[in-house]
N, C-alpha and C positions, 0 to 999 in steps of 0.2 A: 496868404492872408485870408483872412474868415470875416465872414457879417456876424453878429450875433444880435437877436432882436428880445430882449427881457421885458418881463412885462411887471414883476417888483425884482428889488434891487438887495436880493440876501448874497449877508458878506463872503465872499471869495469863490461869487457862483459861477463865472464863468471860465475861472481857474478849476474849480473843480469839476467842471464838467470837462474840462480840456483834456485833464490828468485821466480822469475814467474814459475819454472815448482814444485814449492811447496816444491827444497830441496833446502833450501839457505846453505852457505859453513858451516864450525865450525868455531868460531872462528870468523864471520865476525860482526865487531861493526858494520857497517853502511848497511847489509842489510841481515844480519842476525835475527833468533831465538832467543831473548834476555834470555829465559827460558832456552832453548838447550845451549846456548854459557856458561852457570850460570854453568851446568854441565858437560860439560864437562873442566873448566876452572879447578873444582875442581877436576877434574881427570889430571891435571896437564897439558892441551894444553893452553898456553899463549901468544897463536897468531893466526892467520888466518890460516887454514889448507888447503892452498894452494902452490903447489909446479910443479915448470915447469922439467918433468920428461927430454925434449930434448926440440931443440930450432936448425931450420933450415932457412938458411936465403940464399940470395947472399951477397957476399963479395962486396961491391959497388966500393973497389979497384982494387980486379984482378978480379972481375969479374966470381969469382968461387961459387960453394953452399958450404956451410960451415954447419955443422950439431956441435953442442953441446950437451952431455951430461951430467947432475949433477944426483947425488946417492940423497937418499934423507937424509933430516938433522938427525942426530940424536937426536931432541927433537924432533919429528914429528915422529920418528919410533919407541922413548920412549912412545910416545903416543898411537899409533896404539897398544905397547905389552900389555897397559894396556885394551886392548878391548877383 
């Protein structure tokens, strides 16, 4: 597992930096490890293994920072037991 900390949010940026620094995501159909994604598919991860652990923005109404937290999903932390 990776941190990854963006500072704007262009589409497929941290998939594609993944794939150029030679570790592409699990799970990613379109710039993924087609052999890795085969394996780990049958170790039961049936989506992309990616997940926004927090999420900090400004409120563009009041004008405050607003930080978000999410746990991670439970098929995704079913996946990780099976590692």
């Amino acid at each position: 597992m990776v941190e990854v900390l963006i500072e704007t949010g262009r589409m497929h940026q941290i998939r594609v930096h993944a794939q150029y620094a030679g570790h592409p995501l699990a799970g990613d159909d379109k710039y993924g490890d087609r052999d890795f994604d085969r394996k780990v598919h049958s170790q039961g991860l049936k989506r992309l293994f990616l997940h926004a652990h927090q999420l900090t923005f400004t409120n563009p109404t009041t004008d405050t920072i607003q930080t978000v937290k999410a746990p991670l999903s439970v098929e995704l932390a079913a996946f990780l037991a099976t590692l």
